[in-house]
N, C-alpha and C positions, 0 to 999 in steps of 0.2 A: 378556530374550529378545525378539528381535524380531518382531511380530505376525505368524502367517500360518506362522511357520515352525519345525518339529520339529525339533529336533536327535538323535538316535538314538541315546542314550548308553549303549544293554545292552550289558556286558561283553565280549559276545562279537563285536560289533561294532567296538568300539574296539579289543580286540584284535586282529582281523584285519586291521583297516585299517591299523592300529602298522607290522604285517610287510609290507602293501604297499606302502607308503612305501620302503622302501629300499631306497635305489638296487641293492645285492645281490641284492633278487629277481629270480629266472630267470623270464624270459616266460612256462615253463610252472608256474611258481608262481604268476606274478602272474594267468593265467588261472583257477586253482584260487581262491585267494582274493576275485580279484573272483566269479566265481559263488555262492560261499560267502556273500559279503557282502549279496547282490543277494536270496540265498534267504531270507537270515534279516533285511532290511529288509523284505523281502514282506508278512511278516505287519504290521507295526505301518501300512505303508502299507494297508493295505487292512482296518485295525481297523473303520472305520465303515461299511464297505460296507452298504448296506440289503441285510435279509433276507425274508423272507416264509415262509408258515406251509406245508408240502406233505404228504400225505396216506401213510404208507409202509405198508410192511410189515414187519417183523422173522420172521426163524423162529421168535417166539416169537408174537405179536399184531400189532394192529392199531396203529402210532403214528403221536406227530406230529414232524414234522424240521423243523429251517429251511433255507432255501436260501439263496443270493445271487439277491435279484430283482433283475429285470429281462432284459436279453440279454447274453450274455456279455460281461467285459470285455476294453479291448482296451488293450494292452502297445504302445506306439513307441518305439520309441529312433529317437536322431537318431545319425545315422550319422556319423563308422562306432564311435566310441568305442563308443554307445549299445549295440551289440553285446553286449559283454561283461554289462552288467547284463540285457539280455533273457535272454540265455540261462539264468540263475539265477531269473530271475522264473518263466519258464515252468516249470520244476522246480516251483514251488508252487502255481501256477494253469496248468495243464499246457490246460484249454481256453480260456485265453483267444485272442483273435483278435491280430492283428498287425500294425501300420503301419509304414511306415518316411518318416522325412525324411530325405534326403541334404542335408546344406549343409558346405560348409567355410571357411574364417575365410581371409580377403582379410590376408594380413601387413604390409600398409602399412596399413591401413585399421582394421583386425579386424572388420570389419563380415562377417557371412554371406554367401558367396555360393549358392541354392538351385541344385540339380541334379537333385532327385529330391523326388517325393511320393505318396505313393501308404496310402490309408486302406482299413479296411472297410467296408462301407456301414452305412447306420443308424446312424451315431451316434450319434442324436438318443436313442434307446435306451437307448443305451452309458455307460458307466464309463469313460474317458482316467486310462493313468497313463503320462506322458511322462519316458523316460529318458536321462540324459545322466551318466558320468561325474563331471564338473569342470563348477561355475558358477563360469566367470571373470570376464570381461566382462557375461554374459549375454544378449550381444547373440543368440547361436544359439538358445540358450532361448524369447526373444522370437519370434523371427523363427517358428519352430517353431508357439507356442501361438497366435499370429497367422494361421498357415493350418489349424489344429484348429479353433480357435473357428469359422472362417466354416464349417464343419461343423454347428454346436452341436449338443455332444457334451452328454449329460446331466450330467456333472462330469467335471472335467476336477483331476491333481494332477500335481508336477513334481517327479522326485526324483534327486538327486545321491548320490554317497559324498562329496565335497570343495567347499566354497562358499566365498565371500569377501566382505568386508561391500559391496564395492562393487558385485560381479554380484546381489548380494539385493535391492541396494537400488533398481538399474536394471530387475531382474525384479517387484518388488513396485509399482513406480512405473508399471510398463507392465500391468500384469497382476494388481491387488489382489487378487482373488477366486481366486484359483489359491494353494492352500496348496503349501508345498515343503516336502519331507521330506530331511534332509542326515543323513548322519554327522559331518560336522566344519564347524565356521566358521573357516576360518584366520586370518590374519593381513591380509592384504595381495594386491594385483595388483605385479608390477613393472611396468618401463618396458616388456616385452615383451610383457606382456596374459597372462602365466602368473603362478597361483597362487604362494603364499610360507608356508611352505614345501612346501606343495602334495605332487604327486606324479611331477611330470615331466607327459610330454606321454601320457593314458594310452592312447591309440588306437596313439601306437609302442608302447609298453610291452607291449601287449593282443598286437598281431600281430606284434611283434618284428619293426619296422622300424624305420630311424630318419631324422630330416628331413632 
């Protein structure tokens, strides 16, 4: 297993991502599942979150609970795939805060081109958990945690459904300290900078468009 990075092997995970993969699922399924997937990776990604001790009340007495300390965290998806996984996330942390990157991939190039950025404040506070789909390249990944960090956000994690040993290895190379949490390591990039056998393109898939 390569250092830095989860791979998310609960059954019900791999099962759901089985049926996302193919090419037969309906747009409104594949939105059903990616949420699903995004809900139930929520938890393991955010296993270590520091807690702290808070002071309650029960109808019954006086007790002690733990929280997540510090200030809310805050969920980004890099647009517009990113989408899809936020909105599963917020289902399970329903107060976190929200950022979004716009970049989209130059096809001659594949390099990121940015469009949009936009944070909450206080980072420095904050818990970053950056979402994207698909690590192909990685180059959008990069480009992403590059304009986060000059925030310095208190931790900062990067999490996909589908990676590939090349986008790991160009995001762990540029970005050691950022742990990634994936569902699957495929195989390969082709010549076109898309995963093997990956998922297709999932931002068409998501909004049921196509290139």
């Amino acid at each position: 297993m390569t250092a830095g990075v989860q791979v998310i092997g609960h059954p019900l995970v791999q099962h759901k991502l089985t049926l996302l993969r193919k090419k037969q699922t309906s747009t409104i399924e594949f939105r059903r599942l990616l949420g699903e997937l995004a809900a139930l990776m929520a938890y393991e990604v955010t296993r270590n979150l520091p807690l702290r001790e808070v002071a309650i009340e029960t109808p019954v007495a006086a007790a002690t609970g733990q929280a997540i300390d510090g200030k809310k965290v805050v969920l980004v998806a890099i647009l517009r795939a990113g989408i899809g996984l936020l909105d599963g996330m917020l289902d399970v942390v329903p107060g976190a805060r929200v950022g979004h990157v716009g970049l989209y991939r130059d096809e001659q190039t594949l390099h990121p081109v940015e469009y949009y950025f936009r944070m909450p404040r206080d980072l420095e506070a904050r818990d970053v958990i950056v979402v994207d789909p698909m690590l192909a390249t990685g180059n959008s990944a990069i480009a992403a945690l590059d304009r986060i960090k000059a925030q310095r956000p208190r931790s900062l994690r990067f999490v996909c459904l589908v990676s590939c040993p090349e986008g790991i290895a160009n995001l762990r190379a540029r970005h050691p300290d950022v742990p990634i949490f994936t569902a699957a390591i495929d195989e390969r990039l082709n010549e076109h900078g898309y995963i093997v056998p990956g998922l297709g393109d999932a931002g068409d898939r998501y909004f049921g468009t196509r290139p």
